[in-house]
VEXDREN-2710 file (C-alpha; in Angstrom, 1 decimal):
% VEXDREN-2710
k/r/px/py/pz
1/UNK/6.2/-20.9/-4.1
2/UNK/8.4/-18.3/-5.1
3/UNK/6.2/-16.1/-7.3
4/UNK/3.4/-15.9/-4.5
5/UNK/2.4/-12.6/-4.6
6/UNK/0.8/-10.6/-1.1
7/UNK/-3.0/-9.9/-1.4
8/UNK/-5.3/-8.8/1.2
9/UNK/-9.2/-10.4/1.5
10/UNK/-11.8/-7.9/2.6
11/UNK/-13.6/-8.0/5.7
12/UNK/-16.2/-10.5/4.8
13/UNK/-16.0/-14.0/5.2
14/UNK/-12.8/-15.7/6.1
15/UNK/-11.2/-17.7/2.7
16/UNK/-10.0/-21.2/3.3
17/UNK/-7.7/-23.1/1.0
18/UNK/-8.1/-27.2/1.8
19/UNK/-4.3/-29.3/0.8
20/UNK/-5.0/-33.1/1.1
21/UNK/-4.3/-35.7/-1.0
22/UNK/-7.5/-37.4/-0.2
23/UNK/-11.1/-36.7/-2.0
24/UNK/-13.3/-37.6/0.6
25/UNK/-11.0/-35.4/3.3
26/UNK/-11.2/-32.5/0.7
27/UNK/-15.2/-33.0/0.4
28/UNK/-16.0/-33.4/4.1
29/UNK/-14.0/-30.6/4.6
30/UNK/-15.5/-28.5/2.5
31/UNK/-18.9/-29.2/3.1
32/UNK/-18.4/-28.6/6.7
33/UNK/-16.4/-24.9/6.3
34/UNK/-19.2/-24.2/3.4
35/UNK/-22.1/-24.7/5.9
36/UNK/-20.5/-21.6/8.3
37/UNK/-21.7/-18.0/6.9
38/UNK/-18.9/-16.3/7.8
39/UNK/-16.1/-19.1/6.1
40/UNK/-15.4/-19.6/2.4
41/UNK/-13.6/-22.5/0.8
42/UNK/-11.3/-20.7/-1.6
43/UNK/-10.0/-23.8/-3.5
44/UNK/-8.8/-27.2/-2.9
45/UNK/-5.3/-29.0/-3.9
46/UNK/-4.5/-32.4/-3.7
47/UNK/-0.9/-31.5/-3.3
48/UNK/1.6/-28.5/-2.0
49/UNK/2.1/-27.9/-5.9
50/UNK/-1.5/-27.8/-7.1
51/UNK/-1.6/-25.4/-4.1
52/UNK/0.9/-23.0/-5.2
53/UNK/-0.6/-22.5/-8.4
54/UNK/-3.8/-21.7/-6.8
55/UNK/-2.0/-19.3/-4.7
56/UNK/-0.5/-17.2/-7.4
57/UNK/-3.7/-15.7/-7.9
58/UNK/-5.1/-15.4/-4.2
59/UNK/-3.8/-16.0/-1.0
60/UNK/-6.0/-17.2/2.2
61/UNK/-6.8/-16.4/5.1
62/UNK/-6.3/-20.0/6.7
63/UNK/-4.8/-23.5/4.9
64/UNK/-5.7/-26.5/6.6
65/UNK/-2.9/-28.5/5.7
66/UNK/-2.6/-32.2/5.5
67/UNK/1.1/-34.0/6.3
68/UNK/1.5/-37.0/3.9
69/UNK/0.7/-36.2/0.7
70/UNK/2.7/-37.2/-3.0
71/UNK/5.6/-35.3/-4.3
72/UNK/5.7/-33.1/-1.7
73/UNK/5.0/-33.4/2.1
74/UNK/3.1/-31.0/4.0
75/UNK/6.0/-30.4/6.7
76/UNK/8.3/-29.5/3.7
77/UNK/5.0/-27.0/2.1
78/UNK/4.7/-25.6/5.3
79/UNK/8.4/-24.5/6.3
80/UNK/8.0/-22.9/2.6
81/UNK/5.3/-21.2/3.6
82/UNK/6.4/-19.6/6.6
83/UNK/9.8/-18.7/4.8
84/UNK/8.2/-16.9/1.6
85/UNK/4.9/-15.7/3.0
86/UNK/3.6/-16.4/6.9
87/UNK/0.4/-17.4/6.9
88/UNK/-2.0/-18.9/9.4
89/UNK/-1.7/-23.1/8.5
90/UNK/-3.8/-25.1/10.7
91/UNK/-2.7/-29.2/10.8
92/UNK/-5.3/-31.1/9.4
93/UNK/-3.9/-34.8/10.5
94/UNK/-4.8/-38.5/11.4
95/UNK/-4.7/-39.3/15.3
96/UNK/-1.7/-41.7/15.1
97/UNK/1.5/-41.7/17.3
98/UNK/3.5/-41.0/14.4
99/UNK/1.3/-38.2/13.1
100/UNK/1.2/-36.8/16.8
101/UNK/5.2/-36.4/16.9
102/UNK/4.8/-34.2/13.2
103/UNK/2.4/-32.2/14.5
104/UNK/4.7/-31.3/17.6
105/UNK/7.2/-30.4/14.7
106/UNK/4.7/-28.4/12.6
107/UNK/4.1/-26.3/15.5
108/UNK/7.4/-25.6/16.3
109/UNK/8.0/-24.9/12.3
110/UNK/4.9/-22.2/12.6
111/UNK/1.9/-23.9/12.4
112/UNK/-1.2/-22.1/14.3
113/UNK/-3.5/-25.0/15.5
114/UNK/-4.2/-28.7/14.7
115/UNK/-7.5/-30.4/14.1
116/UNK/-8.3/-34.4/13.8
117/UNK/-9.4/-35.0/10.2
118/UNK/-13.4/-35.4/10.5
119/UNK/-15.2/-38.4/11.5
120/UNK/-18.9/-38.2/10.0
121/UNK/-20.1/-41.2/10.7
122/UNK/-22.7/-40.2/13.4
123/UNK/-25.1/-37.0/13.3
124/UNK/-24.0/-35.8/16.6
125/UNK/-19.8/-36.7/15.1
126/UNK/-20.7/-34.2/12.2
127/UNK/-21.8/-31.8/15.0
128/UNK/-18.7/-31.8/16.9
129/UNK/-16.5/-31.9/14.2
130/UNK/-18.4/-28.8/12.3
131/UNK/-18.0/-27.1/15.2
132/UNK/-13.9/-28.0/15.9
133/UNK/-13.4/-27.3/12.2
134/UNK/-15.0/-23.8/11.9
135/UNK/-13.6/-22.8/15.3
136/UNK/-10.7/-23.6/14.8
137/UNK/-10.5/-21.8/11.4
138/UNK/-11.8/-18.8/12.7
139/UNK/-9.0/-18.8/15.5
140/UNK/-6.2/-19.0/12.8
141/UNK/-7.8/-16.0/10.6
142/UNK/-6.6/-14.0/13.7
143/UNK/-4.1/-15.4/15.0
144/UNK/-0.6/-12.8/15.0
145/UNK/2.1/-15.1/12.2
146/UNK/5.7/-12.9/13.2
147/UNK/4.8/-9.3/12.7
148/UNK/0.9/-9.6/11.2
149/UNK/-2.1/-9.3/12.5
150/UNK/-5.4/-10.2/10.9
151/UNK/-8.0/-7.6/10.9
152/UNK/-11.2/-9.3/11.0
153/UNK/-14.6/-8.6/12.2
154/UNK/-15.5/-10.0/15.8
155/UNK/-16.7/-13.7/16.0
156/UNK/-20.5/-14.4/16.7
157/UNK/-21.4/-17.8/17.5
158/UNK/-24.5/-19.7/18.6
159/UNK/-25.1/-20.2/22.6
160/UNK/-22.6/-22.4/24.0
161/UNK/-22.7/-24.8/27.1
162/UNK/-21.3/-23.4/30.8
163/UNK/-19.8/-25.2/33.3
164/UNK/-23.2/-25.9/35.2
165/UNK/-23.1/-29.1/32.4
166/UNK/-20.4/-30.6/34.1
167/UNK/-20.4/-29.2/37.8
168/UNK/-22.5/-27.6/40.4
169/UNK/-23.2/-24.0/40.1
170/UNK/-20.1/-21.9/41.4
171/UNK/-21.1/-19.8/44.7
172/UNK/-19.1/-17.0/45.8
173/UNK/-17.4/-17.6/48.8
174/UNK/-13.8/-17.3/49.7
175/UNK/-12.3/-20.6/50.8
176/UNK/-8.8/-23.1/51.4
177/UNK/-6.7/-24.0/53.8
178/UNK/-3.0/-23.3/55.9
179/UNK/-1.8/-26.3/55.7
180/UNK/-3.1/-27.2/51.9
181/UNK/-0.9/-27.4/49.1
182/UNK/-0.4/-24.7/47.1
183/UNK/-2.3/-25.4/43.2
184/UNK/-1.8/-23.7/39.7
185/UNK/-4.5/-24.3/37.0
186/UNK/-3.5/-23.0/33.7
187/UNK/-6.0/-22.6/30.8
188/UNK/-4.7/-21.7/26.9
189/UNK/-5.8/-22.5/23.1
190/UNK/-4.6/-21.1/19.4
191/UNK/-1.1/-20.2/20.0
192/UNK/-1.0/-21.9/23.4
193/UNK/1.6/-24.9/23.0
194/UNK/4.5/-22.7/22.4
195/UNK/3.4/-20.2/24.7
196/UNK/3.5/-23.1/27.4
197/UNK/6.7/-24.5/26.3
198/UNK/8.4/-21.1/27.1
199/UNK/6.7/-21.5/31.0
200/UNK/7.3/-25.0/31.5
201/UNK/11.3/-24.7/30.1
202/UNK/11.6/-22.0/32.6
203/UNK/10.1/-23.5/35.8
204/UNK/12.7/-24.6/38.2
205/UNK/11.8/-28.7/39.9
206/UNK/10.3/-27.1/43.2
207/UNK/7.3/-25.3/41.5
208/UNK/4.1/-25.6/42.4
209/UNK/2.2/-28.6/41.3
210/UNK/0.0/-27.2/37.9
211/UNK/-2.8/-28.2/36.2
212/UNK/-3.4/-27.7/32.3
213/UNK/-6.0/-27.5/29.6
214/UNK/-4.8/-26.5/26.0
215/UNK/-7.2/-27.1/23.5
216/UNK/-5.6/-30.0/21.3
217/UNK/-7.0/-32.6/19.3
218/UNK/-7.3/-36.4/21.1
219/UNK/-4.2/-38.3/20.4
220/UNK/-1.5/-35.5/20.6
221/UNK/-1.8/-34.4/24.2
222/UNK/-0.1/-37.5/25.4
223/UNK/3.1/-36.7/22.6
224/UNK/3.1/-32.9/23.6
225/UNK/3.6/-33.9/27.6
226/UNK/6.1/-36.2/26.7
227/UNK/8.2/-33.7/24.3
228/UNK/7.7/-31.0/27.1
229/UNK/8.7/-33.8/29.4
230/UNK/11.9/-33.9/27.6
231/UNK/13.2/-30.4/27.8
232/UNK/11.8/-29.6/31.1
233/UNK/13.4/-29.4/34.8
234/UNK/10.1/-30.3/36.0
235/UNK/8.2/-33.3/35.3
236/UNK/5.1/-33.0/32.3
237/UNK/2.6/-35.8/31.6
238/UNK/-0.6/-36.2/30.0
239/UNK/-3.3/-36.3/33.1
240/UNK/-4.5/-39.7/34.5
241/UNK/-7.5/-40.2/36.3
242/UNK/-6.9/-39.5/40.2
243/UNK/-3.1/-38.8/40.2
244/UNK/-2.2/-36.8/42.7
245/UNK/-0.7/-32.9/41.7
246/UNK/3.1/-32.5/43.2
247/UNK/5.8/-29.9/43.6
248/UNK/7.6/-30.0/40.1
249/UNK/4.6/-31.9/38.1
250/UNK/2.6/-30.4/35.5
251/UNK/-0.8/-32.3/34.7
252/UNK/-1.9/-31.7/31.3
253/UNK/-5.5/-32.7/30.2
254/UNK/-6.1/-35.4/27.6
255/UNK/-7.8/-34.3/24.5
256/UNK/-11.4/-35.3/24.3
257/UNK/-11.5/-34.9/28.4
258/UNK/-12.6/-32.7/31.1
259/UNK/-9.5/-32.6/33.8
260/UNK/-10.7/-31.2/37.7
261/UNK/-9.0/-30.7/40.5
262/UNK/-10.4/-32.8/43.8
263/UNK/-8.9/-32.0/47.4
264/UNK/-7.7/-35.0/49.0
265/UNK/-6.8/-34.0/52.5
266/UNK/-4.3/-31.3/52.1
267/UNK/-3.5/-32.4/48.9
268/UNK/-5.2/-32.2/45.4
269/UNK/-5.9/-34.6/42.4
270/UNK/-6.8/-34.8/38.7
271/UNK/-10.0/-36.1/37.9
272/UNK/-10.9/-37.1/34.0
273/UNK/-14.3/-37.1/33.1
274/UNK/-16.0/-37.0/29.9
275/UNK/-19.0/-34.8/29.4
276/UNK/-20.6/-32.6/26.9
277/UNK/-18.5/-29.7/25.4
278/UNK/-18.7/-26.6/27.6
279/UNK/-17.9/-23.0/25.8
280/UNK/-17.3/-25.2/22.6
281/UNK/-14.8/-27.3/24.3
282/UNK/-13.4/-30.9/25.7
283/UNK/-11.3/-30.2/27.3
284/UNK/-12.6/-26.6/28.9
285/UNK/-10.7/-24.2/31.0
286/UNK/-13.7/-23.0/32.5
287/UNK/-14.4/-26.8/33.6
288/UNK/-11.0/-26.8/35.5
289/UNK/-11.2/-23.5/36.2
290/UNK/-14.7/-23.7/38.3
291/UNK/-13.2/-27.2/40.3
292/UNK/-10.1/-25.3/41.3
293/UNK/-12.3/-22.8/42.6
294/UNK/-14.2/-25.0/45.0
295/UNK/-11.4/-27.3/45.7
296/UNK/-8.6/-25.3/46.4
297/UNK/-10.1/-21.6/46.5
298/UNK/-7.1/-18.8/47.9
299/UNK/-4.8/-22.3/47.7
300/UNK/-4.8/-21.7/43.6
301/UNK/-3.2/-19.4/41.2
302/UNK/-5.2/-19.2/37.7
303/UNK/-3.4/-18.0/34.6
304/UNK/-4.9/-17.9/31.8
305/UNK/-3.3/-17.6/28.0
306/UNK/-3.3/-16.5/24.1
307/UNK/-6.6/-18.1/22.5
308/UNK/-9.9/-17.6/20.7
309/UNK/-13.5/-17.2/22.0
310/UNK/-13.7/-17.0/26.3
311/UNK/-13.5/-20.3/27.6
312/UNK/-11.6/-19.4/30.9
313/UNK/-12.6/-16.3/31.6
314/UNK/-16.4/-16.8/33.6
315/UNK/-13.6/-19.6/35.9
316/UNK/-11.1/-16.9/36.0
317/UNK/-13.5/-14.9/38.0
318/UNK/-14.9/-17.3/39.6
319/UNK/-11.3/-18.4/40.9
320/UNK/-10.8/-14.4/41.8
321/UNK/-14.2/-15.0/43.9
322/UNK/-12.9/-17.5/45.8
323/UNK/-9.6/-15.7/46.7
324/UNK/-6.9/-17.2/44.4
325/UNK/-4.3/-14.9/42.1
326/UNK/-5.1/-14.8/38.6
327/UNK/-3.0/-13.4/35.6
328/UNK/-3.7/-13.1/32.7
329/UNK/-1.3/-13.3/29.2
330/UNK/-0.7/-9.5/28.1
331/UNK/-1.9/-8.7/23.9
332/UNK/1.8/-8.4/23.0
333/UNK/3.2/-11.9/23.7
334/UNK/-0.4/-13.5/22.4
335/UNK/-0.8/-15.0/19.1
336/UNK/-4.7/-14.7/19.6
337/UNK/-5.8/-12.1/22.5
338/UNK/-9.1/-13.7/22.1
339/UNK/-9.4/-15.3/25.9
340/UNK/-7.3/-13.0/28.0
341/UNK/-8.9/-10.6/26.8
342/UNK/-12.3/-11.2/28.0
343/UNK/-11.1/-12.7/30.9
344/UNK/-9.8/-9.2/31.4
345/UNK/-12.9/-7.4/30.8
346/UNK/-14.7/-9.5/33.4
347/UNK/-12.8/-8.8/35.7
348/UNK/-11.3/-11.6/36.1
349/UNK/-7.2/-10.7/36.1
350/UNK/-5.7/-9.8/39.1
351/UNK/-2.7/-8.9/37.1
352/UNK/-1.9/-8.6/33.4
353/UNK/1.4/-10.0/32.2
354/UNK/4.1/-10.6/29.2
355/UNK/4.8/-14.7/28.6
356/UNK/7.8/-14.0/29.8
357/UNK/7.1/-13.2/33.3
358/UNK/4.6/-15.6/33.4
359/UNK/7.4/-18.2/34.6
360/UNK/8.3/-16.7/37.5
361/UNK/5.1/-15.7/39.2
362/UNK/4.4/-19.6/39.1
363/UNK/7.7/-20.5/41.0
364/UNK/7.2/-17.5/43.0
365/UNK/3.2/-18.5/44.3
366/UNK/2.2/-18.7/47.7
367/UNK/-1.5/-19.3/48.6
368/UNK/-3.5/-16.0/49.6
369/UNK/-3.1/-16.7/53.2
370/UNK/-4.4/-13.9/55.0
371/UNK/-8.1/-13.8/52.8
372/UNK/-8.7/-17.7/53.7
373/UNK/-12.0/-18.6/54.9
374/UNK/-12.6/-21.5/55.6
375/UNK/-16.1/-23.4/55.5
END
């Protein structure tokens, strides 16, 4: 790894290095980044050191890197990595508990993203997973590592699912309640565990009870509440169907999952559905987004954070509609101004904000009383 030299790829199509120790993992995934116009497999390596040879001569864009591989481990490749030459590394990783806890480390040791190694049995499995896999590779290409940004030309992809696939159509009215509790529902992607971690740390045990969807891969959600569960004030658990939100709990939505919000009196629930993906996702913000709208209307506070593509940002503005404070994540503190972004050309912020103020404008949150209408 020492000898890596720096080169730049053009502005054509985003080159991918594959490091996994197994054949049919390197195949599927090359097949699957092949088939995108816009992605190029640059080479494969069955190891960290058959990698560093092939990076003498190039460097990628994106590695999707696997964790238990021979002679050297991917967690050990990686720190290298991000010590000799940053570069966007997406996880690549078996859904097991054990593999769950490494990925919670690879992110904290620089990693961009993580993605569940494919499952092809099925022609509508290869769909989903082609989809997940290029996304997801298209987010890292542009995703800020320390002081660089990627340059790359603006992502175009095919028509995606809205909201209406999973709940009524939103209509534009201004609702909630005085006596309701107060609701935050927080939406976030590429870049978004760490950018949570620095919110939840910092939220003192009275907050308001919050919502979450950050796109993650099934079978890590539940280890990244529990190690945010760990080094929070407030409590932080994966989402369970029909819990009930409360002061000083933060709901976060299973991967795989839809998560709503449902008013129960003047209180408000989680609700876990399955359902097709909506603006490429499962989980989508704009899913929770749109149901905190119509349950809890001027009673919510959306916030929206660093990502790729716009899921969030139609519900941000639907939320604004219906009379609750939205924020959205400033370009600065963002690994991927993809989301806020067009949230913020829609209209949809109410206020534009640096993670680190994020915090406090949760703890702070009182419902909109005096534009609540109720119907």
């Amino acid at each position: 790894m020492s000898d890596i030299r720096s080169s730049r790829s053009g502005g054509g199509r985003i080159k991918v290095l594959i490091v996994d120790d197994s054949a049919s993992v390197r195949n599927a995934l090359s097949d699957i980044i092949g088939s995108a116009p816009d992605l190029e497999v640059m080479a494969v390596a069955s190891d960290p050191y058959v990698a560093a040879q092939k990076m003498r001569t190039a460097l990628p864009d994106v590695i999707f890197l696997d964790i238990e591989m021979p002679r050297m481990d991917g967690m050990t490749f990686l720190k290298k990595i991000m010590a000799q030459r940053p570069l966007p590394v997406v996880i690549c990783s078996t859904l097991t508990e054990e593999g769950s806890q490494t990925f919670m480390q690879a992110l904290e040791a620089g990693a961009v993203d993580a993605i569940a190694k494919p499952k092809v049995a099925t022609a509508e499995a290869l769909a989903e997973a082609r989809m997940r896999i290029c996304d997801v590779a298209r987010a890292a290409a542009h995703a800020r590592i320390g002081a660089r940004r990627r340059t790359l030309p603006p992502i175009k992809v095919e028509e995606k699912l809205t909201a209406d696939a999973v709940l009524p159509p939103f209509v534009p009215r201004r609702t909630g309640s005085a006596d309701t509790d107060p609701v935050v529902a927080v939406g976030a992607s590429t870049g978004g565990t760490e950018a949570l971690a620095t919110v939840l740390r910092a939220l003192p045990v009275n907050c308001p009870g919050i919502a979450i969807v950050q796109h993650m891969p099934e079978g890590f959600t539940a280890a990244f509440a529990r190690r945010m569960d760990g080094s929070c004030a407030i409590r932080v658990k994966e989402a369970a169907q029909g819990e009930l939100l409360a002061p000083g709990l933060a709901l976060i939505a299973p991967g795989d999952r839809h998560l709503l919000i449902e008013r129960v009196g003047r209180h408000f629930r989680v609700a876990v559905r399955d359902g097709p993906p909506v603006s490429r996702h499962r989980p989508s913000v704009d899913v929770l987004f749109r149901s905190t709208a119509q349950a809890a209307g001027a009673n919510a506070l959306g916030l929206i954070m660093t990502g790729m593509g716009d899921d969030g940002a139609q519900g941000l503005l639907e939320l604004r509609r219906a009379g609750a404070r939205t924020i959205a994540q400033d370009e600065a503190s963002c690994i991927v101004f993809g989301m806020p972004k067009e949230a913020i050309a829609r209209g949809a912020a109410e206020r534009i904000l640096g993670l680190d103020g994020l915090a406090g404008e949760i703890a702070r949150f009182q419902p909109n009383r005096q534009q609540v209408h109720t119907s």
